[in-house]
C-alpha positions as CSV (number, residue, x, y, z in Angstrom):
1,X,11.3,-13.4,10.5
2,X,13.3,-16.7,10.7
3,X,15.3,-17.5,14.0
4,X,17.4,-20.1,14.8
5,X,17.1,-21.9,17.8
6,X,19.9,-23.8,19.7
7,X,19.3,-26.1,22.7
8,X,20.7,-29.1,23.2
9,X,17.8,-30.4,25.3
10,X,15.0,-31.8,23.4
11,X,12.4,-30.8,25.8
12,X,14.0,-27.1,26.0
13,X,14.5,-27.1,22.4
14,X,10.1,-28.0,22.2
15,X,9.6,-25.4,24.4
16,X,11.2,-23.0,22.7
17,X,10.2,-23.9,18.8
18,X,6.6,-23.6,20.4
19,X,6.6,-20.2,22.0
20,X,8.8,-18.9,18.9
21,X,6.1,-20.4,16.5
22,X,3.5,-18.8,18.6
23,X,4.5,-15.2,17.9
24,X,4.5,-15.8,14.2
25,X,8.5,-16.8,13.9
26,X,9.8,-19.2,11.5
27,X,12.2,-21.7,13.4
28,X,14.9,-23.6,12.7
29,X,16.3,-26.4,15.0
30,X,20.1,-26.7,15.9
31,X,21.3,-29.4,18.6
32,X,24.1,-26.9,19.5
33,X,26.8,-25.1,18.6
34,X,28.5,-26.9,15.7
35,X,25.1,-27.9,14.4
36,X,24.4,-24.5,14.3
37,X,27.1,-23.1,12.9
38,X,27.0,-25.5,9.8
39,X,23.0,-23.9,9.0
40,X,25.0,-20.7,9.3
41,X,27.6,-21.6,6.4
42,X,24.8,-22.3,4.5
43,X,21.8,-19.6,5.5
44,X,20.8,-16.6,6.7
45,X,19.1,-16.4,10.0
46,X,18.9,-12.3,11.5
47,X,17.9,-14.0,15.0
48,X,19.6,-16.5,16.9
49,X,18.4,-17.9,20.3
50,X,21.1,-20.1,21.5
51,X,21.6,-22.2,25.3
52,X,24.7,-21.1,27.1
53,X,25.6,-24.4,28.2
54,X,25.7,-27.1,25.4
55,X,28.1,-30.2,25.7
56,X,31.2,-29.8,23.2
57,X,30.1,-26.2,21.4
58,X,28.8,-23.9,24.1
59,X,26.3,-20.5,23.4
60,X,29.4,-18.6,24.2
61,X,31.6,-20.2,21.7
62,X,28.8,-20.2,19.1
63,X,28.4,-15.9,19.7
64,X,32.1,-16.5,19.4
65,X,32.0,-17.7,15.9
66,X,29.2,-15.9,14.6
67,X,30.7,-12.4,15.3
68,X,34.0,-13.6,13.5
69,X,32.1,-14.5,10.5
70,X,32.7,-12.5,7.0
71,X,29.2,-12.1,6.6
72,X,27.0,-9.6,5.1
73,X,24.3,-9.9,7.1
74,X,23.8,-8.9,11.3
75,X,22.2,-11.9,13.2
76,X,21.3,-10.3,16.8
77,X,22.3,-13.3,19.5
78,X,20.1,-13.9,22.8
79,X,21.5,-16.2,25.0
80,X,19.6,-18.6,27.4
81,X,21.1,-19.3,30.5
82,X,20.3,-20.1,34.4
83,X,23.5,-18.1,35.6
84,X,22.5,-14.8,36.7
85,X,26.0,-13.2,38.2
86,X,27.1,-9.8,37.0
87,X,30.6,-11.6,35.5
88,X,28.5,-14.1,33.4
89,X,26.3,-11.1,31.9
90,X,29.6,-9.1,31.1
91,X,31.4,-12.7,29.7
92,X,28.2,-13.0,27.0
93,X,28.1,-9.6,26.2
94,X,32.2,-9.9,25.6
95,X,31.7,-12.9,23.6
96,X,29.1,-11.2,20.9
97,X,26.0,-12.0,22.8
98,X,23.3,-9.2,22.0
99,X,20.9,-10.2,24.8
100,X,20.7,-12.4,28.0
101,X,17.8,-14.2,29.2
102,X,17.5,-16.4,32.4
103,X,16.0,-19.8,32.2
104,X,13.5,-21.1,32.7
105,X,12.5,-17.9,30.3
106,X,8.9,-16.2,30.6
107,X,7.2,-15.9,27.1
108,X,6.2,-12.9,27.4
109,X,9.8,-11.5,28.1
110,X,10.8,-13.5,25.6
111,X,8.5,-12.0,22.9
112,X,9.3,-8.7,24.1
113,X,13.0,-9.1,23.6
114,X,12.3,-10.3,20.3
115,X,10.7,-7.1,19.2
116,X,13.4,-5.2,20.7
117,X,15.3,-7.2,18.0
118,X,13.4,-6.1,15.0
119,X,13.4,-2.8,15.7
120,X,17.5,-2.7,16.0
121,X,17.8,-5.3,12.8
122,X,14.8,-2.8,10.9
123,X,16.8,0.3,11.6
124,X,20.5,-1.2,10.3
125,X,18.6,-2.5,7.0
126,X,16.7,1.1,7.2
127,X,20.5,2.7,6.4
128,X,22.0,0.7,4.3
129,X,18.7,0.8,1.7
130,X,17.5,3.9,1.8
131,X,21.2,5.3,1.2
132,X,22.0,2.5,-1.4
133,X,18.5,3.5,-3.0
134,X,19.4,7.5,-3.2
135,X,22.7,6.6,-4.7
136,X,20.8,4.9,-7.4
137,X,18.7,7.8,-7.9
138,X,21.6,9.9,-8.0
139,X,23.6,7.7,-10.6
140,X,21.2,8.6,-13.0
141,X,21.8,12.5,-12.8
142,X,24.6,14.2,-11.6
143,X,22.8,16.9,-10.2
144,X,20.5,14.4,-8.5
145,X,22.4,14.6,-5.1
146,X,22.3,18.1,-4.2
147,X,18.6,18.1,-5.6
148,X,17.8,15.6,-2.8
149,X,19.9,17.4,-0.3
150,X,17.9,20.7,-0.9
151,X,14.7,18.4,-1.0
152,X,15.1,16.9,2.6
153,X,16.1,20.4,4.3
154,X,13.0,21.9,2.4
155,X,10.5,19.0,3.8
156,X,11.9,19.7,7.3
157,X,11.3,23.3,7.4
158,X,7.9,22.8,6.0
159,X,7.3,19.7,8.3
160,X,8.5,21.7,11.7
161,X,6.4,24.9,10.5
162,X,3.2,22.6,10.5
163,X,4.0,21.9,13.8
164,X,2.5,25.2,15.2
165,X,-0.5,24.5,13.4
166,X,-3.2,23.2,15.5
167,X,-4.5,21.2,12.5
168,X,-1.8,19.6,12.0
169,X,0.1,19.2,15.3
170,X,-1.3,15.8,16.6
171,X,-0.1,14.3,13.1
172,X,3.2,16.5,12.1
173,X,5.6,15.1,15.3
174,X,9.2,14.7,15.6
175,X,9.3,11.4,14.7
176,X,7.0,12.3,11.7
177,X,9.8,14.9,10.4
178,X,12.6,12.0,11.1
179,X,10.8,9.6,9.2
180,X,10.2,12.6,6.2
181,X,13.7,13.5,6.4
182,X,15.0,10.2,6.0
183,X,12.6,9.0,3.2
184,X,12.0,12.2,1.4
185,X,15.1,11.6,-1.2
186,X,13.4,8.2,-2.3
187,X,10.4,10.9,-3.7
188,X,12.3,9.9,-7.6
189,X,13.5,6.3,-7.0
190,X,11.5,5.5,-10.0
191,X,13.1,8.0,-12.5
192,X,15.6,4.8,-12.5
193,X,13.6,2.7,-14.7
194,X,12.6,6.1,-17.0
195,X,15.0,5.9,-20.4
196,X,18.1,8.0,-20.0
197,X,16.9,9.8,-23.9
198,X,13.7,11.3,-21.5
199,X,15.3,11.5,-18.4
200,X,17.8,13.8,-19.7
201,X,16.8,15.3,-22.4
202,X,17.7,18.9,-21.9
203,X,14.4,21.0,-23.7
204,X,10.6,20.3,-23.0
205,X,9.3,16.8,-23.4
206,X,7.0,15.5,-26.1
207,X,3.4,14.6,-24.7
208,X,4.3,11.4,-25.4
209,X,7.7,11.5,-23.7
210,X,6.1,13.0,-20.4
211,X,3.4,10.4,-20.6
212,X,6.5,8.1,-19.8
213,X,8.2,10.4,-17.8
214,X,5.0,10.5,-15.6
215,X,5.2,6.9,-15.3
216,X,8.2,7.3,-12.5
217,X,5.6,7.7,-9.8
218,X,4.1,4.3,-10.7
219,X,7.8,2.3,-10.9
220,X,8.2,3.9,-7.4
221,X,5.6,3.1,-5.9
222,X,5.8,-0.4,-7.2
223,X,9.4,-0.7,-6.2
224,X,8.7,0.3,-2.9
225,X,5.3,-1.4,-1.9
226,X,6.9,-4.8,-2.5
227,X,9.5,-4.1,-0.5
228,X,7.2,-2.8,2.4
229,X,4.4,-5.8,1.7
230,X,7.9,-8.2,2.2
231,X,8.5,-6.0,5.6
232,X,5.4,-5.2,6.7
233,X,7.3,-4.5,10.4
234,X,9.3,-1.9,8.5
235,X,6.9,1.5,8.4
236,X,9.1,3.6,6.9
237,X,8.9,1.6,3.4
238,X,5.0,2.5,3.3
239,X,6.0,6.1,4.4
240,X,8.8,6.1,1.4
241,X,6.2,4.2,-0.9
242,X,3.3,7.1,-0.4
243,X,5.9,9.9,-1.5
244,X,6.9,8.4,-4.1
245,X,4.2,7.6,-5.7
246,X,2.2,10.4,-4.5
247,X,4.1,13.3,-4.9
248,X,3.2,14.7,-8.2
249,X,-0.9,14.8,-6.6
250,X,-2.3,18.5,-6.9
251,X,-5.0,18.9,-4.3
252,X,-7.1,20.2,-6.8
253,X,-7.3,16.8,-8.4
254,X,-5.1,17.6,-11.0
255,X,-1.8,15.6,-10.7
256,X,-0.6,12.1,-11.3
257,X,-0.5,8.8,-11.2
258,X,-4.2,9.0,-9.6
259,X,-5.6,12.6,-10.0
260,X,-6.0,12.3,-6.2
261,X,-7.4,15.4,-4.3
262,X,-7.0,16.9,-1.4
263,X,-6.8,15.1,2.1
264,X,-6.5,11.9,0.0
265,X,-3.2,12.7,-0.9
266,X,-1.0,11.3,2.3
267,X,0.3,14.3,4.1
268,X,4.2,13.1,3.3
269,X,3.8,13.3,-0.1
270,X,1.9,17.2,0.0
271,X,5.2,18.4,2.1
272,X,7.2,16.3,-0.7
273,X,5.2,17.9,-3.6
274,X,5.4,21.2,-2.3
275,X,9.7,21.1,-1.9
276,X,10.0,19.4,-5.4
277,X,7.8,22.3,-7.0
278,X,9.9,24.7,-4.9
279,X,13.2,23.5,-5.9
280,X,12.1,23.2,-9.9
281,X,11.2,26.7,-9.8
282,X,14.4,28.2,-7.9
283,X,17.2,26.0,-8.8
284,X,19.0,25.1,-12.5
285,X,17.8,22.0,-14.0
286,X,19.2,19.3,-16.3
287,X,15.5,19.4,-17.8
288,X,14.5,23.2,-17.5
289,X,11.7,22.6,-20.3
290,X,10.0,20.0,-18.9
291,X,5.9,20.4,-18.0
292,X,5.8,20.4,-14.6
């Protein structure tokens, strides 16, 4: 993850750029405040680690700036500073400030308020795609949406029912069923690449045309794994990108894309499998005559 790092002390600004480098961050070097500010006209940086006090273009004026910006894109703001008052804490988080560090700042703290940061900047880019992604979906087919409604309350009454099974009760937790519920309506994302004369034709598919049809797990899965290989900090893309591409398994082997069987089949995309079967057989379908 890239940060930018503001400090108009060169020896602070060393500091800094070395600790940052040394938990695997890619830096980039402002002077202060206007210097930083022109990277942001021209960049995206999601963390920015500024100095309060900086001749000219203070931290404060900089969290200033940032939060009036038109952009797209969150950048979370920690500020460095050797004030410690109650006032100055409540003037930086007033001014946009996400965090507040004291100087000289310990590492370790440091690192640890940097995580914090991922996980708050993983779970607004969490939203926003796995919504924009089920819209897709559901652009293809209007009766997509209420198909992946159905399919999400379906995985969680499944899900919670494992949960009094001894077998399953140190895997199947409440976060487990959050993460299902959240990434179960991805299970299709890959019926978007399938051609519209397959995807909804209305009576039973060729053998060739479900040969393509069946190729939707694959585009998925694709889809998806690049996304989570690109945000490997992000585990709900490889819990989305076992579903779908996993979901049309049989535990006898006899499913697709891999004719994977039993236990080998992620748990995710058994619950998944089991609500999509469910829903084919009790609900009207766009393709009623397709093989299963």
């Amino acid at each position: 993850m890239r940060v930018l790092a503001v400090e108009d002390d060169p020896d602070a600004l060393d500091l800094l750029e070395h600790a940052l480098m040394h938990f695997g961050y890619e830096v980039t070097r402002a002077r202060d405040g206007f210097e930083a500010m022109e990277l942001l006209r021209h960049d995206q940086y999601p963390i920015i680690i500024s100095d309060w006090q900086m001749p000219g273009y203070s931290g404060l004026e900089l969290c200033r700036q940032v939060r009036e910006r038109m952009s797209s894109n969150y950048s979370y703001i920690i500020l460095l500073t050797s004030r410690s008052g109650p006032n100055d804490l409540v003037e930086a988080l007033d001014a946009g400030a996400d965090e507040y560090l004291s100087k000289p700042f310990n590492p370790n703290e440091l690192h640890m308020r940097l995580r914090v940061a991922e996980r708050i900047l993983s779970l607004e880019c969490r939203d926003v795609l796995i919504f924009s992604l089920a819209k897709l979906t559901e652009a293809r087919d209007t009766e997509t949406g209420a198909h992946l409604e159905r399919i999400r309350g379906y995985c969680s009454i499944l899900a919670r029912q494992l949960t009094q099974m001894p077998k399953y009760r140190e895997h199947v937790d409440n976060d487990f069923i959050a993460l299902l519920q959240l990434t179960s309506p991805l299970h299709d994302i890959g019926k978007v690449g399938i051609p519209d004369s397959i995807l909804l034709k209305p009576g039973p598919l060729t053998a060739e045309e479900f040969e393509i049809m069946k190729q939707h797990t694959v585009i998925g899965g694709h889809t998806l794994d690049a996304a989570a290989q690109a945000y490997p900090q992000a585990k709900y893309l490889q819990f989305a990108r076992d579903i779908a591409v996993s979901h049309h398994e049989r535990f006898d082997g006899t499913g697709y894309p891999h004719g994977l069987r039993g236990k080998k089949i992620p748990l995710c995309a058994r619950i998944v499998a089991v609500a999509d079967v469910y829903d084919a057989l009790t609900s009207p379908r766009v393709q009623a005559g397709v093989q299963p």
